[in-house]
C-alpha positions in Angstrom: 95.5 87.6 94.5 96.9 91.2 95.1 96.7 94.0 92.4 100.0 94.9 90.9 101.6 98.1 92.0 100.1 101.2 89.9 101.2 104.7 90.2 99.8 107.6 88.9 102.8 109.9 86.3 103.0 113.1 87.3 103.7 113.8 83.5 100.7 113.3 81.5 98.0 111.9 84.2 97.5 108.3 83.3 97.9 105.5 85.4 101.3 103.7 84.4 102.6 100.5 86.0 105.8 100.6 87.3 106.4 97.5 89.5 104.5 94.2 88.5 104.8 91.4 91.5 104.5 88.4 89.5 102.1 85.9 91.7 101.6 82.3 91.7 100.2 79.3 93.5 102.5 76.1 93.5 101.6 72.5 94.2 104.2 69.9 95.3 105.7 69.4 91.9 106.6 73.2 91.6 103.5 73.5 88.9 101.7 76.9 89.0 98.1 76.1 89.0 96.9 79.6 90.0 98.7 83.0 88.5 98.1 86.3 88.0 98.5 88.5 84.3 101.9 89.6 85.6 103.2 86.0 85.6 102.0 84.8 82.5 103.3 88.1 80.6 106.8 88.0 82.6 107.3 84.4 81.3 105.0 84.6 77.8 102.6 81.5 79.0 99.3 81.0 80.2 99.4 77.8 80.4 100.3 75.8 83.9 104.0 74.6 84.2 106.8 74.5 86.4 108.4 77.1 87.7 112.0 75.0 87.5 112.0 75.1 84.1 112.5 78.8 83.9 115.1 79.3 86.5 119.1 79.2 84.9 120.3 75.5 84.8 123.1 76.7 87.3 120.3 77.6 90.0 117.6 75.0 89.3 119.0 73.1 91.9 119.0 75.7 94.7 115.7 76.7 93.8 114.1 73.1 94.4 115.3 73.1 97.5 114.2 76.0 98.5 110.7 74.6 97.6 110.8 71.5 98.4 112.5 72.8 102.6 109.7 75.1 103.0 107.9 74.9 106.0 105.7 77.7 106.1 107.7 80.7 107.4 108.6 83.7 105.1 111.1 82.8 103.2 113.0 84.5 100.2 116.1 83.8 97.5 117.4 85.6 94.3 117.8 83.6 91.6 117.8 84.1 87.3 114.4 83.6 85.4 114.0 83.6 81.6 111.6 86.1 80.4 109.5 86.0 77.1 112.4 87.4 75.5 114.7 84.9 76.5 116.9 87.0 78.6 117.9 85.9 81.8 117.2 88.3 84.6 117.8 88.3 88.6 114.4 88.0 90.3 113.9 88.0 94.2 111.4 85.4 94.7 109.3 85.4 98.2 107.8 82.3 99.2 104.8 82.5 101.9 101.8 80.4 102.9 98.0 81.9 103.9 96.0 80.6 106.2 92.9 80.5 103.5 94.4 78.5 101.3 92.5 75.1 101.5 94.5 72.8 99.0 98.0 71.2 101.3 100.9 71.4 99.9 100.9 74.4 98.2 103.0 77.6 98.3 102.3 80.8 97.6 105.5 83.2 95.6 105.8 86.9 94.8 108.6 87.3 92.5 110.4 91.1 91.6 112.3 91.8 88.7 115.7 93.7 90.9 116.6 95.5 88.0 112.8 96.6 87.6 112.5 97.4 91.0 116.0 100.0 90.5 114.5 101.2 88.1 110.9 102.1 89.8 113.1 103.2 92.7 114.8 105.7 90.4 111.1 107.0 89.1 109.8 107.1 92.6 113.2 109.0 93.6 112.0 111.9 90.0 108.7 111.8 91.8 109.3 112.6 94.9 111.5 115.3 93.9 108.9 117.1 91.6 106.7 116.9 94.7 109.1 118.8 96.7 109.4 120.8 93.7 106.1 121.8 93.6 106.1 122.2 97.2 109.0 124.4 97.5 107.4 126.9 94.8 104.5 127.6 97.1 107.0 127.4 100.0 104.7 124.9 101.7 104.6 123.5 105.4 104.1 120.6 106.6 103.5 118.1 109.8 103.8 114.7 110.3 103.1 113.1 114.1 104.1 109.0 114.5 102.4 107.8 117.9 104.7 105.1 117.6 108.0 107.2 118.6 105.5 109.9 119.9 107.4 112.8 117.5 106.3 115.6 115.7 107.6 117.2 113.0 107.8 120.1 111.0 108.7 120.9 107.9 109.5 123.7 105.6 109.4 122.8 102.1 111.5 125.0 99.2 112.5 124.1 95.7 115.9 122.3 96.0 115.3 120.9 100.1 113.1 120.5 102.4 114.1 122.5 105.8 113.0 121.0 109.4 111.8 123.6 111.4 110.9 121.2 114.8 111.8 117.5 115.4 110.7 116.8 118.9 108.3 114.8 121.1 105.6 116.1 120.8 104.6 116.6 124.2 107.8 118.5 124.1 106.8 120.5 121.4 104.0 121.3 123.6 105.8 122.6 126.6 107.9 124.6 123.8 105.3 126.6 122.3 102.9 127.5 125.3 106.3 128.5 127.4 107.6 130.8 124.9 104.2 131.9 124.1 104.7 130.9 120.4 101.0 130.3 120.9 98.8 133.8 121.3 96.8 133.4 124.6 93.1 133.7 123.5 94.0 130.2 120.9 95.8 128.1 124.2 92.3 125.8 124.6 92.4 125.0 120.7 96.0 124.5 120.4 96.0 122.2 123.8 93.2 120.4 121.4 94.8 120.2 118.1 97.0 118.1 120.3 94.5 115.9 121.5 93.3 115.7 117.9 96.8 114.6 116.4 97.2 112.1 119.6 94.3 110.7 119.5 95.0 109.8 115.5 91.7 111.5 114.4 90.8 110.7 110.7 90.7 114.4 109.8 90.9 117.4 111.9 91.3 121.4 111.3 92.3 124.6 113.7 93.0 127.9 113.6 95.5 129.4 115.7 97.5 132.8 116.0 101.0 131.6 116.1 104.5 132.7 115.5 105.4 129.3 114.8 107.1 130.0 111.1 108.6 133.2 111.9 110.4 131.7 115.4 108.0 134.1 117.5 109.1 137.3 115.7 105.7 137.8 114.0 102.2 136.4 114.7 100.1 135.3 112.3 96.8 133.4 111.6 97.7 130.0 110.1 95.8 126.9 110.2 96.7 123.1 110.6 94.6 120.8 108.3 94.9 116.9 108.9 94.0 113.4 108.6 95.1 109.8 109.5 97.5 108.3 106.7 96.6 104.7 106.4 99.8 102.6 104.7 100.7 98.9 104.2 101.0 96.7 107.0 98.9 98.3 109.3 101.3 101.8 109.4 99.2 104.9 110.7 100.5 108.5 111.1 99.3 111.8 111.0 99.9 114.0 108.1 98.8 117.6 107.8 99.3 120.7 105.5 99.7 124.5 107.4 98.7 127.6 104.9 98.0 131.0 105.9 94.5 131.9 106.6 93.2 134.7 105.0 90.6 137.1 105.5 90.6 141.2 105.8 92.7 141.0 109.2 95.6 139.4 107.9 98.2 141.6 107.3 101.3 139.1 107.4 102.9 139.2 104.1 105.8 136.3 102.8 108.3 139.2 102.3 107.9 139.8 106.2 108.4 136.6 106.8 111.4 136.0 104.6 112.9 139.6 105.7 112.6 138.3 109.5 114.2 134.2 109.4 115.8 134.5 106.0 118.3 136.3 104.2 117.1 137.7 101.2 119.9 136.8 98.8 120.5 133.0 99.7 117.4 132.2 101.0 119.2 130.5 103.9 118.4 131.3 107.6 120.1 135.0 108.5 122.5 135.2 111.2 119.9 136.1 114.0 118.1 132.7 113.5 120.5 130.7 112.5 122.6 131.7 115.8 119.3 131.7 118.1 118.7 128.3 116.9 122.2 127.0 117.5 122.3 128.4 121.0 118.7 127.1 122.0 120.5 124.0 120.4 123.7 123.5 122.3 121.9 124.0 125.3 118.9 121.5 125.3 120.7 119.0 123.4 121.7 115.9 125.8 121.2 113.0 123.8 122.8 113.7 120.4 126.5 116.0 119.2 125.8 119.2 118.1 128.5 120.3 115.7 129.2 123.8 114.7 130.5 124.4 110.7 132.1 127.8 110.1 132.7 127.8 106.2 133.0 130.6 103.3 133.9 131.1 100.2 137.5 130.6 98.7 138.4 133.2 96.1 135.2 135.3 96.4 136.9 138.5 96.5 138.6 137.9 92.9 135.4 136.9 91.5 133.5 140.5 92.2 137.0 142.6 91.2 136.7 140.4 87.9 132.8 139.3 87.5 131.2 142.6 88.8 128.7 142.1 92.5 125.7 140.8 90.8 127.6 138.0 89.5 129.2 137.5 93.2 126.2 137.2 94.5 124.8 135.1 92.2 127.7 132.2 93.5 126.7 133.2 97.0 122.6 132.4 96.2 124.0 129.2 94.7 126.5 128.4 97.6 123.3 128.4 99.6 121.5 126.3 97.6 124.0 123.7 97.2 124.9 123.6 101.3 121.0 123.2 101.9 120.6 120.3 99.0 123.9 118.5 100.4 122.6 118.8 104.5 119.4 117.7 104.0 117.8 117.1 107.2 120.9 116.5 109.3 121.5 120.1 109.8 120.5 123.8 109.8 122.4 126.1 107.1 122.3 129.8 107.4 124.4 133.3 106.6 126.4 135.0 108.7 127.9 137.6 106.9 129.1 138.4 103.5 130.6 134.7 102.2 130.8 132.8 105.6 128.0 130.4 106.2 127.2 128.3 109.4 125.7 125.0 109.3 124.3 123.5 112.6 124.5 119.5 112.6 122.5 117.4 115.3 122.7 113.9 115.4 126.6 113.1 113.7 127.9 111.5 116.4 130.6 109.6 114.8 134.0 111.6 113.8 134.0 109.0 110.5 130.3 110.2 109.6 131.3 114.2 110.3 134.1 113.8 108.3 132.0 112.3 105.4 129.5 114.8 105.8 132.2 117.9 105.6 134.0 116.2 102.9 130.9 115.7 100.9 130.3 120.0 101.2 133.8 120.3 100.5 133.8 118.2 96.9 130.3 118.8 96.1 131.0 122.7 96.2 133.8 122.3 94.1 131.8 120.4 91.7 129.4 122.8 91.5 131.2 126.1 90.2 133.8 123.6 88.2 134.3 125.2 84.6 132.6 128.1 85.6 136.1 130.4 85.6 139.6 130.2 83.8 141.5 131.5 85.9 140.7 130.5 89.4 138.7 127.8 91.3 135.6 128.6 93.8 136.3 126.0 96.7 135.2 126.3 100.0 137.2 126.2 103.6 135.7 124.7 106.5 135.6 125.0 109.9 134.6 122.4 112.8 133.9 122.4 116.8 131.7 119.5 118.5 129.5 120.2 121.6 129.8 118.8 124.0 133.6 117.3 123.1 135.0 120.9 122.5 132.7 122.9 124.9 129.1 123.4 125.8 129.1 127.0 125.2 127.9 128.6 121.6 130.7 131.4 122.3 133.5 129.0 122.8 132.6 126.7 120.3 132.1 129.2 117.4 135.6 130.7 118.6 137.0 127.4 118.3 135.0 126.6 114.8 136.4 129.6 113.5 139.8 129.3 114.3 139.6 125.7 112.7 138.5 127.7 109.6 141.7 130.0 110.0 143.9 126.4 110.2 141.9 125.7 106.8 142.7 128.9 105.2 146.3 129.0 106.7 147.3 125.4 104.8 146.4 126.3 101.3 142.0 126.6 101.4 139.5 123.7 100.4 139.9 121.6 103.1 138.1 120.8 106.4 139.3 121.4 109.7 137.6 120.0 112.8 138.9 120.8 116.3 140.6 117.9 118.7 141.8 118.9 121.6 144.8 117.2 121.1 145.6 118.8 118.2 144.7 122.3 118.7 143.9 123.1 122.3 147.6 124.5 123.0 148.0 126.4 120.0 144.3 127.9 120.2 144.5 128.9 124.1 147.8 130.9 122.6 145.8 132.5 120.2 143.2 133.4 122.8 145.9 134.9 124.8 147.5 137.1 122.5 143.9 138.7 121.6 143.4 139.8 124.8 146.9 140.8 125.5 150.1 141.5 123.3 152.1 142.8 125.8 154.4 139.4 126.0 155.0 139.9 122.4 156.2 143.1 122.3 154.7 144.3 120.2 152.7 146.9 121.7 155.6 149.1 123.0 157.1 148.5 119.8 154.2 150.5 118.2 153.8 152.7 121.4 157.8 153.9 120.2 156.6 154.1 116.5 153.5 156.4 118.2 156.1 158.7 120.4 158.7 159.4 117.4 155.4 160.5 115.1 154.9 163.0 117.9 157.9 163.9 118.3 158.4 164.3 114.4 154.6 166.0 114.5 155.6 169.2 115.8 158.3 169.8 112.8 157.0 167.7 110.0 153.0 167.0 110.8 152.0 166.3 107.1 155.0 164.0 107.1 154.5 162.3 110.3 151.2 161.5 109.4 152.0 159.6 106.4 154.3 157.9 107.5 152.1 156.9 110.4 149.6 155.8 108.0 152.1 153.7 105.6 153.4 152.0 108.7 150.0 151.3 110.1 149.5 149.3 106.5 152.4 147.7 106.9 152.2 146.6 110.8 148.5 145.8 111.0 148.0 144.0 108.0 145.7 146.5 106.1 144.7 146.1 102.7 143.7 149.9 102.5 143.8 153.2 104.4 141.3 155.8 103.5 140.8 159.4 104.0 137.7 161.0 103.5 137.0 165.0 103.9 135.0 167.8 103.0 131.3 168.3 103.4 130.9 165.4 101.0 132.9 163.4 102.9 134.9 163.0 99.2 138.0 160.5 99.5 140.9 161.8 99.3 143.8 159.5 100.2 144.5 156.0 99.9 147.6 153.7 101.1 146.9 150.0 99.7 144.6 148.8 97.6 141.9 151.3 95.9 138.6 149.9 97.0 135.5 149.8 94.5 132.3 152.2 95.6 135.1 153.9 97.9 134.4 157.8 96.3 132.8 158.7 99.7 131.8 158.1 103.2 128.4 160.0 102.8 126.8 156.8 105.1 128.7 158.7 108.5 125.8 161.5 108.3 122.8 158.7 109.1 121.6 158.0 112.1 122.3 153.7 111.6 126.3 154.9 112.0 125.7 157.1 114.6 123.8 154.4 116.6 127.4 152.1 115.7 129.2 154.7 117.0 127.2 155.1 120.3 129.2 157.3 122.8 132.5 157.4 120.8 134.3 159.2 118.1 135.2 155.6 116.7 133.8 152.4 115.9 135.7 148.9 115.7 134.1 146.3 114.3 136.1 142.3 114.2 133.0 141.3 111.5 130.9 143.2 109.4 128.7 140.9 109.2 127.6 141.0 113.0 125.6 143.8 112.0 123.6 142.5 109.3 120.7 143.6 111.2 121.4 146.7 113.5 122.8 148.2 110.7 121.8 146.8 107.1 123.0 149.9 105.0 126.5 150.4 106.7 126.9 146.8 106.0 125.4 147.1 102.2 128.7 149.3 101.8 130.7 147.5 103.5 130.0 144.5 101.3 130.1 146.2 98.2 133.6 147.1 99.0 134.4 143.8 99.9 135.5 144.8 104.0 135.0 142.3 106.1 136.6 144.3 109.1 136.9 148.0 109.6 138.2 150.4 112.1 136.4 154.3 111.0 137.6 157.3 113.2 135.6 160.5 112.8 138.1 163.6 111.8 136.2 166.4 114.2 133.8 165.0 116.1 130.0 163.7 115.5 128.8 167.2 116.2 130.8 169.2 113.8 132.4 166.1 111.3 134.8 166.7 109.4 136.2 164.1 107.9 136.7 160.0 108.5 139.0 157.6 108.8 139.2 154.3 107.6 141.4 150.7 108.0 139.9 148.2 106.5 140.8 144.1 106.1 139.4 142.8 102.6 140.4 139.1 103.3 139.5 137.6 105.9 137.7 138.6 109.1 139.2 139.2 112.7 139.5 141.1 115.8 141.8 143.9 116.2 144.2 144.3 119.0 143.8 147.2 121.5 146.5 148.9 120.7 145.6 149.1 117.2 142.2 150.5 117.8 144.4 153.3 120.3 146.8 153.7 117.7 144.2 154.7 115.0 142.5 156.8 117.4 145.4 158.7 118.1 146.2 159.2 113.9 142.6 160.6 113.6 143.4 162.9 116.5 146.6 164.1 114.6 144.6 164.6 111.5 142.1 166.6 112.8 144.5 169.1 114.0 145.9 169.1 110.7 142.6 170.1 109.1 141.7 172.5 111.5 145.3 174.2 110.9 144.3 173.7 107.3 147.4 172.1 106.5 145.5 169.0 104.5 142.7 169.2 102.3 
C-alpha cells in the first residue's frame, strides 16, 4: 500500500498530514479485506465490511455497478460516503487493478475527500506563496529546463511575483547569449558545457561564468548556476537550479547597480530602457504568438500630490507597480515609462476575449486596490491597447497606436480599456497622425502666424504689453496649464499665467551641464514626454516630476553663454507632442523677452 501524502508546515516544522488517500482491496462482494489507517479512521472501523454500506442510499446503486462493470482499466466516480461522524461527504473514488495482486477478482480503490482535497489545495496555494515570499526577499533566481518541450527558463523571484526573465528553447537560448555576448569570452567552453550538463539531465551540476545575464548585458558579473535532476511522480524529470552571486575580493557588482541599471528605483518595475529594449527585441522575433503593447497610467494622480504631498504620490505609484506585476503574472512584462504611465508587454494572448479579460482584470483590480483610501476622489487607471502583428509590426507604430487608444480612454470619462481595431480607429488615428505633422489644413497656423505679426506690430509701441498678451494667448491657444518666467542670476521666478506650480521658485537646474546636454546646439528644448529622459537626464526629470510636467517647452532668455533668464510652457495633465508652430511661436516670445531685459524694461 502507498504512504499517505505528508507535508512538511512551514509554520512550526513538524510534519502535518494534509491529504489522506484512503486505500482498500475489494473482493467480489465489495468487502474490504485489505486497508490502510486512513480508511479505517475515515469510516471509524477496523473491521472488514462493505464498502456499499457506506455510500448514500441514493448512490448505492450506481456505485455497485461501477464495481461490479469493472474490467480492469482506470476508472473513477464521485459519490457521498458517511464518515465516523456521520456526515455525508463527496468522495472521488479511483478504482485500478495491479498486476501483483495474486487473488482474482479483486479491485484495488483510492478514495479523496473533494472538500479535503480544496482545502489542501488552498494550504499548498499559502505555501507556495511564502516560498515566493521568502524568495523574493533575497531577490532569488532561478532555472528550470524540461527536455520534454526542450525549454529553459528563467526566473526572477521578488516578494509579491515572480518575473520571467527568458522563456525559450534552449538551444535558442544558446544562440542568444554567445551572439550577443551575454557570455564573457574566456567562460564560452564552460557555458557551451553547462549546456551539455542541463541536456544531458545530470543529477547535480555547478559553473561559474561571467555573465550579464541579470542585468540584460549592461553589467557583467560572476554568478554561478547550481543544479540537479528533480525526480517527481510518474516518472516526471526536470532540471531545477538556483543562480547566486559568487563572491570573492574581485567582485565588485553590487544589487543597487543592478537595480539602478533594469529597475526603477521607486516601483521596482523594469525602467523605460528595458522595458522598451525588451518589447522591441520582442515584436521582432516573435512569430508564433501576439505580442500586445498596454500603455496605462494613473487617473487622478495629479490631485493626490496637490492634496497628499509627493511622498504619498509615490507611495500609490510603488503600489501601482506592485499590483500590475501580481495581476500579470507570467503572461507579460510590466515596467515604467515615466512619471504615472506604465507599459506592460503581453506574449502569448492571442484571443481578443482573453485580452480583454486580462485588461479588465488590471482595470477592476486597480480600483480595488486604492478603494477607501480617499474621500474625495477615486484612483482608477486608463488603458491603452495595440496588437502586433494585427495593428503593425513595428514598436514605433504600435506604441503610437497604444497611446492614442489611451487618449480614447482618457477622452470618454477614464477607467476604461481601449484596444485598437482597425476598424474602429484606423481613420480617426491616421487624422491625428496628419495633423501632428502638419496643421496647415487647419488653419490654424496662420491664425497664430497673424496673432505673432500684430504682437510685433504692437511690440514697437507697447512691448511689456505685447508680451503679455502674447503669453495669456499662448495659455489660452496651446492648452497650457502654466507659463513661467524665470530671471536674475538666480534664475528666481517671476511671472506666472495659469496655474502656480509647486517647487516652481527657480530654474537654478539651466546652469548644469545634464540641461545643457538637452539643449544641445539650440537656445531651446522641446520635449512631447518628460519621461523619455528618465535616463539622459535624471535630475531635470526629478523636477519635472516634482512639479507634476509631463511636457515642457523652456527657451533660454539670452543665450547659453551669457543666460539670463528662461522660459517655460508646461502641460500638467497629460503628455503630448507639440506642434511646430508652437515650438516657433515660443521661440519667437523668448526672443521678444530678451530684448525687453536687455532694454531693462522687465525685471
Amino acid at each position: 500500500m502507498e504512504k499517505e501524502l505528508e507535508l512538511c508546515s512551514g509554520d512550526n516544522g513538524e510534519s502535518v498530514r494534509f491529504l489522506d488517500r484512503r486505500m482498500a482491496a475489494l473482493d467480489k462482494n465489495h468487502i474490504a479485506f485489505v486497508t490502510n489507517k486512513a480508511f479505517t479512521d475515515y469510516f471509524g472501523t477496523s473491521r472488514c465490511d462493505h464498502i456499499t454500506g457506506y455510500v448514500h442510499p441514493d448512490e448505492r446503486e450506481q456505485l455497485e455497478q461501477l464495481l461490479d462493470s469493472y474490467h480492469g482499466e482506470k476508472e473513477s466516480g464521485i459519490f457521498r460516503f458517511m464518515n465516523a461522524s456521520g456526515q455525508y461527504r463527496y468522495n472521488l473514488i479511483v478504482l485500478q487493478k495491479e498486476s501483483r495482486n495474486c487473488q482474482p477478482d479483486t479491485v484495488n480503490i483510492v478514495m479523496v475527500d473533494i472538500e479535503e482535497a480544496y482545502r489542501v489545495n488552498d494550504q499548498l496555494g499559502r505555501n507556495v506563496m511564502r516560498m515566493r515570499a521568502l524568495l523574493g526577499i533575497a531577490e532569488e533566481y532561478a532555472f528550470v529546463y524540461d527536455r520534454d518541450t526542450n525549454v529553459i527558463c528563467i526566473y526572477r523571484y521578488e516578494i509579491h511575483s515572480r518575473e520571467i526573465m527568458f522563456r525559450m528553447d534552449i538551444e535558442q537560448w544558446k544562440k542568444e547569449m554567445l551572439e550577443n555576448e551575454y557570455i564573457a569570452e574566456k567562460d564560452i567552453p564552460k557555458f557551451i558545457s553547462l549546456i551539455g550538463e542541463i541536456k544531458a539531465y545530470s543529477e547535480s551540476f555547478s559553473a561559474k561564468l561571467t555573465t550579464g545575464i541579470r542585468t540584460r548585458n549592461q553589467l557583467k558579473e560572476t554568478l554561478r548556476f547550481n543544479g540537479i535532476l528533480y525526480h517527481g511522480e510518474n516518472d516526471e524529470k526536470m532540471v531545477i537550479g538556483r543562480i547566486s552571486e559568487e563572491s570573492g575580493k574581485g567582485q565588485k557588482r553590487t544589487v543597487e547597480m543592478i537595480e539602478g541599471l533594469t529597475f526603477d528605483s521607486l516601483t521596482h518595475v523594469y525602467n523605460k530602457k528595458t522595458i522598451t529594449e525588451y518589447a522591441k527585441k520582442l515584436i521582432s522575433e516573435e512569430q508564433n504568438n501576439k505580442v500586445t503593447l498596454v500603455i496605462l497610467d494613473v487617473d487622478h494622480f495629479k490631485p493626490v500630490n496637490d492634496t497628499y504631498g509627493h511622498l504619498y504620490g509615490d507611495k500609490v505609484l510603488e503600489r501601482f507597480g506592485e499590483k500590475l506585476k501580481e495581476i500579470v503574472g507570467e503572461d507579460g512584462t510590466v515596467g515604467r515609462i515615466g512619471g504615472d504611465e506604465f507599459m506592460i508587454v503581453l506574449n502569448g494572448i492571442n484571443d481578443d476575449q482573453l485580452l480583454r479579460g486580462m485588461l479588465r482584470a488590471i482595470r477592476t483590480q486597480i480600483k480595488w486596490e486604492f478603494i477607501g483610501d480617499f474621500d474625495d476622489l477615486m484612483i482608477t487607471c486608463s488603458i491603452g491597447a495595440a496588437i502586433s502583428p494585427d495593428n503593425g509590426t513595428d514598436y514605433e507604430e504600435l506604441f503610437k497606436k497604444a497611446d492614442y487608444c489611451l487618449y480614447i480612454a482618457k477622452e470618454k470619462g477614464r477607467d476604461r480599456y481601449v484596444f485598437f481595431r482597425d476598424e474602429m480607429h484606423q481613420k480617426a488615428y491616421e487624422e491625428s497622425v496628419s495633423k501632428d505633422k502638419s496643421t496647415a489644413g487647419t488653419g490654424r497656423e496662420m491664425r497664430e502666424l497673424r496673432v505673432m505679426s500684430q504682437t510685433m506690430y504692437r511690440f514697437n509701441t507697447d512691448p511689456r504689453g505685447a508680451v503679455k498678451a502674447l503669453m495669456e494667448h499662448m495659455v489660452a491657444a496651446y492648452r497650457l496649464d502654466s507659463l513661467n518666467l524665470f530671471l536674475g542670476e538666480e534664475l528666481r521666478r517671476v511671472q506666472t499665467i495659469g496655474e502656480i506650480l509647486q517647487y516652481c521658485d527657480d530654474a537654478g537646474y539651466v546652469f548644469t551641464d545634464e540641461f545643457m546636454n538637452l539643449l544641445g546646439e539650440k537656445d531651446y528644448v522641446e520635449i512631447g514626454f518628460v519621461g523619455n529622459h528618465n535616463n539622459d537626464a535624471p535630475e531635470f526629470c526629478s523636477v519635472m516630476r516634482q512639479r507634476r510636467v509631463f511636457s515642457t517647452i523652456q527657451c533660454m532668455i539670452g543665450d547659453r553663454n551669457h543666460v539670463k533668464g528662461l522660459l517655460t510652457l508646461d502641460r500638467c495633465k497629460e503628455s503630448s507632442q507639440w506642434a511646430e508652430y508652437e515650438v516657433e511661436c515660443a521661440v519667437m516670445l523668448a526672443s521678444l523677452i530678451t530684448i525687453l531685459v536687455k532694454e531693462q524694461t522687465i525685471e
